[in-house]
Steps between C-alpha positions, in 0.01 A plus 500: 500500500795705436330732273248656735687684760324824496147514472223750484119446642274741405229520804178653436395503876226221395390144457735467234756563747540141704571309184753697339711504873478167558653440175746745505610341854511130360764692255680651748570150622557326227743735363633664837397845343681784600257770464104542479391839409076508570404794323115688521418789239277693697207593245339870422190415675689375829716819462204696502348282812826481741751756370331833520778684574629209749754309277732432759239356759329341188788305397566410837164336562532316146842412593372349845191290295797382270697382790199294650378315222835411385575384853185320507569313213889469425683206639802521271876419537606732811812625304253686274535858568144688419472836362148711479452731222197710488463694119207751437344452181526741200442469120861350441505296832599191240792645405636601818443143637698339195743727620536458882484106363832559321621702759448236755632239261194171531485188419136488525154674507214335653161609480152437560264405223134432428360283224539711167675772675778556232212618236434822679852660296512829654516420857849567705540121604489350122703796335790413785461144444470511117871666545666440824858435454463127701267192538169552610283322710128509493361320853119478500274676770474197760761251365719299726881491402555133326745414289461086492309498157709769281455470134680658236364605166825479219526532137871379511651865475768663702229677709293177626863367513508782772196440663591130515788595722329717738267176538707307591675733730194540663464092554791469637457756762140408595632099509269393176590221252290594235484740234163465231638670157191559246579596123210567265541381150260541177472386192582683190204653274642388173509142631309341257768552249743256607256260424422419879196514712485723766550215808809374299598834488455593847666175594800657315481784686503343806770331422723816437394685853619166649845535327558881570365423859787269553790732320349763687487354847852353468637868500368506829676405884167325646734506792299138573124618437305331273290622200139399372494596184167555334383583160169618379369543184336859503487798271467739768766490771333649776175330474656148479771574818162652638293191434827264681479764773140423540580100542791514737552657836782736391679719747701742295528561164831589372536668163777703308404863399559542172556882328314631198853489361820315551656639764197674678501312831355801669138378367300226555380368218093422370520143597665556827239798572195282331584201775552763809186647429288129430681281814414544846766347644912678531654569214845607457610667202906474464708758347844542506604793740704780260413339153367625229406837425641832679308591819425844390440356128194294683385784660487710163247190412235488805 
């Protein structure tokens, strides 16, 4: 778990609250985190509520409500040093949290999410997602931190190669043996003109995903976990993983965030976005930390 050693929490003072610390504290101990920065953007309308000309005694009552819920529900390695951050919101509040992010150099971003949440495009938490400069991990209002069932969604490229690894550093630190790897293969529309039906043709197909799955997983140290692999035949990615999702108690989803170019690791990707905003279970989207595009080149782009 070497790669998450400082993480940010972003704490909403609610009910989304208890699930994104208790996962952030299963990290600290997995990965004997140095740092946890728990940070609370204090919106217009609780500005115009509690700060009235009060800031300091505002921030220290916000500060206080921070410090109890956190205490409440963090149990993590006692090495971890916390920090509080309190922010007041603004029209490029975004933009200055990408940049206190690279200024406190993460590893990872967790946040809370709802069913579907990622479709509403203009709100703070899915702009800094969509281009944090880290992982990101989505934890569910009300979810317990699990990580026995993790399953890993790959199309044999260098980024699932990446999100392979983080899997299995995360099943080695939480003790599990297993590792489910799902890749979603189709068959070609111009089939028919090699003369083949479409079964024999998906057979084919089949056949290929299990030949790249083993070139692919052979670049990999397992460091002794083992793999399930699994292929589907689907058109649509997200509704086939979905529909395997559906069937088997999964406790995190892994997946590699792939850029709307090649080298744009700052965003997500549609599939990756399209599964965190269909699953209702933690899903963490791996990106690797300082690739890609120029920080201030993926702010130009929000």
């Amino acid at each position: 778990m070497y790669r998450f050693k400082r993480i940010v929490v972003g704490i909403t003072l609610g009910d989304q609250d208890e699930a994104k610390i208790r996962y952030a504290a299963v990290i600290s101990r997995l990965a004997s985190s140095e740092k946890i920065f728990f940070i609370h953007v204090v919106s217009q309308e609780d500005k115009d509520k509690e700060y009235k000309g009060l800031k300091k005694v505002a921030e220290e009552s916000i500060r206080h409500r921070m410090e109890e819920i956190i205490s409440k529900y963090f149990d993590g390695s006692p090495d971890t040093k916390l920090e509080y951050v309190i922010m007041e919101d603004s029209p490029l509040i975004h933009i200055e949290l990408l940049r206190r992010f690279e200024e406190m150099d993460i590893d990872l971003l967790v946040l809370g999410k709802i069913r579907g949440e990622l479709t509403k495009r203009g709100t703070i938490p899915v702009k800094v997602a969509r281009k944090a400069p880290c992982s990101v991990l989505f934890v569910p209002v009300g979810i317990k931190p699990e990580s026995a069932n993790i399953l890993v969604p790959v199309d044999f490229s260098n980024i699932s190669q990446d999100a392979m690894e983080v899997a299995v550093t995360f099943a080695v630190a939480s003790d599990v043996r297993n590792i489910r790897c799902i890749n979603i293969y189709n068959v070609p529309i111009g089939y028919y003109e090699g003369g083949k039906s479409y079964e024999e043709f998906a057979e084919i197909m089949r056949g290929h995903a299990e030949t790249n799955f083993k070139k692919f997983i052979d670049k990999i140290d397992m460091r002794g976990i083992n793999v399930t692999p699994v292929f589907k035949l689907g058109r649509n990615v997200c509704e086939t993983i979905d529909e395997y999702l559906r069937q088997y108690h999964i406790d995190l989803l892994i997946v590699g965030a792939r850029g709307r170019r090649t080298g744009a690791a700052f965003v997500l990707g549609s599939i990756t976005e399209k599964l965190i905003c269909s699953t209702s279970m933690p899903l963490l989207a791996v990106k690797k930390k300082g690739e890609g595009m120029s920080f201030f080149e993926a702010l130009l782009r929000l």
